[in-house]
C-alpha positions in Angstrom: 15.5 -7.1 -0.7 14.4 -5.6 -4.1 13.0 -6.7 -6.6 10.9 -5.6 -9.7 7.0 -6.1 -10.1 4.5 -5.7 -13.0 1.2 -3.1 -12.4 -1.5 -3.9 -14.4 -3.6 -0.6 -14.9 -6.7 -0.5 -16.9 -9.7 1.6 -17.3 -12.2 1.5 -20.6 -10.8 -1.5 -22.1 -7.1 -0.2 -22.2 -4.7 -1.7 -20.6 -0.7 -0.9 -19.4 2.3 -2.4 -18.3 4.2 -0.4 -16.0 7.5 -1.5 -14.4 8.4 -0.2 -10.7 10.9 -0.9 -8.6 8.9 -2.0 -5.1 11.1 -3.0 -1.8 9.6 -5.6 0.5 9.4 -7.4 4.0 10.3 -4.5 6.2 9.9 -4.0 9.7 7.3 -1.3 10.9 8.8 0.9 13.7 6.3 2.8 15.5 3.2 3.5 13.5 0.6 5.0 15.0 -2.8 2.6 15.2 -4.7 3.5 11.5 -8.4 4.3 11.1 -10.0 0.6 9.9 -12.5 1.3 7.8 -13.8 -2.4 6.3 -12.6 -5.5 6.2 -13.2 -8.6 4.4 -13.4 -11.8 6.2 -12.2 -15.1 3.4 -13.7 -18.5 4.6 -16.5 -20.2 6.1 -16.6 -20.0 9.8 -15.1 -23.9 10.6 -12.9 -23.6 7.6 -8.7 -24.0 7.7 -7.0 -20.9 6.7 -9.6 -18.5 6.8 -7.9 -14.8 6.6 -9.2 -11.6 7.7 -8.3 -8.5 5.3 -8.1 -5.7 6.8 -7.7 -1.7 5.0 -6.5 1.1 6.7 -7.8 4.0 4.9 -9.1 7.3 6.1 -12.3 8.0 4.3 -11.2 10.4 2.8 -8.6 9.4 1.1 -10.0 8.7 -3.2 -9.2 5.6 -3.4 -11.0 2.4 -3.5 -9.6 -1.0 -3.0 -10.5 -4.5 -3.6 -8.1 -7.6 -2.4 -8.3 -11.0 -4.5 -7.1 -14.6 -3.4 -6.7 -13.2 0.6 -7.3 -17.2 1.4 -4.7 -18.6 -1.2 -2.6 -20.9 0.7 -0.1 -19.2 -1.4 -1.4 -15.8 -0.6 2.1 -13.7 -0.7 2.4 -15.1 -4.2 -1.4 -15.0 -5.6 -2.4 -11.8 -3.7 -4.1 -8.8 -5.9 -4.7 -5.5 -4.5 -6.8 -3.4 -6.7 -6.9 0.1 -5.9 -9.0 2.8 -7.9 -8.4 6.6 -8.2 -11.8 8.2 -7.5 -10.6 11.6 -7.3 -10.6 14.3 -10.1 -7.0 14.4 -10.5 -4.0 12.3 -11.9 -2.4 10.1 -9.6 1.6 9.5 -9.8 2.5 7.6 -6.8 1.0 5.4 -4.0 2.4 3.9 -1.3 1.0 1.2 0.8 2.3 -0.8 4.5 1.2 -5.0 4.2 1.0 -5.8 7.4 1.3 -9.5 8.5 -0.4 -8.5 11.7 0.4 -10.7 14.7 4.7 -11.2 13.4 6.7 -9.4 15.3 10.3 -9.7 15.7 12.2 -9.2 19.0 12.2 -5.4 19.2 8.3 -5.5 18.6 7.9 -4.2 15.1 6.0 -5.9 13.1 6.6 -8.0 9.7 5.4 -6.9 6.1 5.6 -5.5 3.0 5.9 -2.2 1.4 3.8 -1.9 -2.0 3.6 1.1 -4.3 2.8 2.4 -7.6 4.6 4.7 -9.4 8.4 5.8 -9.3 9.9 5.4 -5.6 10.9 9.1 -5.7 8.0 10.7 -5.9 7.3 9.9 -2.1 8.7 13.5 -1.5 6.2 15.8 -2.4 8.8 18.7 -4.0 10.3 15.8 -6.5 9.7 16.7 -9.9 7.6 14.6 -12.6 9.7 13.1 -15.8 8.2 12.2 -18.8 8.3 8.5 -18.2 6.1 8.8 -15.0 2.5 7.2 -16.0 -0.3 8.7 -14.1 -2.9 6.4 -12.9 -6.0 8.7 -14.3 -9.5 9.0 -12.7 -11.4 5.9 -12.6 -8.2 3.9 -13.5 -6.9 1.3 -11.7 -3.7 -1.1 -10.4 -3.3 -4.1 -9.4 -0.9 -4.0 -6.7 1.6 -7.5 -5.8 4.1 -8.7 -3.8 7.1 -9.3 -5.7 7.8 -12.9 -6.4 11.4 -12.9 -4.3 10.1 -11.0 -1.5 7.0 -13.4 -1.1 9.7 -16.4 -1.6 11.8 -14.8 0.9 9.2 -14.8 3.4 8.2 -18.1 3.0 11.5 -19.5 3.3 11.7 -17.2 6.3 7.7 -18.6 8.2 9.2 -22.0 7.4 12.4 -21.9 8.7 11.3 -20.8 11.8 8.1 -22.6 12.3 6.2 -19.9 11.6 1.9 -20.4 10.7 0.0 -18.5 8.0 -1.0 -15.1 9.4 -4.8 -15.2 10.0 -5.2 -11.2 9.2 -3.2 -8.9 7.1 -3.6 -5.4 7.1 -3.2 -3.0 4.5 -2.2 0.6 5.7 -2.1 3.5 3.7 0.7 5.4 3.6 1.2 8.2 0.5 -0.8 9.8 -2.6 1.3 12.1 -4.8 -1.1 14.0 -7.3 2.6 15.3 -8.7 1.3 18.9 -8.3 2.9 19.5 -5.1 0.0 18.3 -3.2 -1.5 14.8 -1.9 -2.2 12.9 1.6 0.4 11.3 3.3 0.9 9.1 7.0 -1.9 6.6 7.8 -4.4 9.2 8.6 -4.7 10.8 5.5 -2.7 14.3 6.4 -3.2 16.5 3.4 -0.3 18.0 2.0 0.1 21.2 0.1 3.8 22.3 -0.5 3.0 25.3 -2.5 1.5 26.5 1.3 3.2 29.5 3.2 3.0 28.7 6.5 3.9 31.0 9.3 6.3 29.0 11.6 5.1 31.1 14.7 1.8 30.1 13.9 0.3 26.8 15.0 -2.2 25.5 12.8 -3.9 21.7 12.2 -1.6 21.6 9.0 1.1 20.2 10.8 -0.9 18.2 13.7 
């Protein structure tokens, strides 16, 4: 399913509109377990739909992220994932795995939702910049959402087949592009550097 979904990005008072193309509810094959490193819990302890947030970011990683309305009981429509570039350099794509965590389908991956900022493309580290990518800056920051068809879609999907509310959701990073040729990619932050001459007879922590 694809859709298209507004980022808000703002820093001093001055704010953005970009428009990205984001595709959502995927199945995760395989990912290796991520580094948790907070999590907020939404809800008194005897209250209905309390949520558990959970982020998935190696430390260090720059970014900082904040979620908003977690405990909506429309939460795949209302959710807000801030995120903040606290490194020195431009930012041109991020990549992030929503993780309804406890959804599985038959073949055991799980359910969720794959948001980004930024052109798709730029995923791969060797694609070059245009002029109509818009850098998130240092100390700017987007507002990351689930498209509003995807978040109908699944929905439709949890109520069609009796489905509950997941009661934690996981957010797993999965790519930083500084649009130099360099970033941090995988869920535990492997630094990459394609401007690097490695020797292919030589085994180094690069590629572990």
């Amino acid at each position: 399913m694809t859709s298209r979904s507004s980022l808000s990005v703002s820093a001093s008072g001055i704010v953005a509109t970009i428009v990205s193309v984001c595709v959502a509810v995927f199945l995760v094959p395989g990912m290796r377990e991520p580094t948790i490193v907070g999590s907020q819990l939404v809800g008194s302890a005897g209250q209905q739909g309390q949520r558990e947030f959970r982020t998935g970011l190696p430390k260090h990683v720059p970014l900082k992220i904040k979620a908003k309305n977690v405990n909506n009981e429309k939460w795949t429509e209302d959710l807000e994932i801030e995120v903040a570039n606290k490194s020195e350099k431009p930012i041109y794509f991020l990549s992030f795995s929503l993780i309804m965590q406890g959804f599985k389908a038959s073949d055991g991956r799980e359910f969720g939702f794959w948001l980004h900022y930024g052109r798709a493309k730029l995923i791969d580290f060797s694609e070059s910049l245009q002029s109509s990518d818009v850098p998130l800056m240092p100390n700017e920051s987007c507002v990351l959402r689930i498209p509003d068809a995807d978040a109908e879609g699944w929905e439709s999907f949890r109520k069609k087949n009796g489905k509950p509310h997941p009661s934690k959701i996981g957010l797993v990073f999965q790519s930083l592009n500084f649009g130099d040729g360099t970033g941090f990619s995988d869920a535990q932050g492997t630094f990459i550097d394609i401007r690097r001459q490695v020797d292919v007879n030589e085994k180094t922590s690069f590629w572990q």
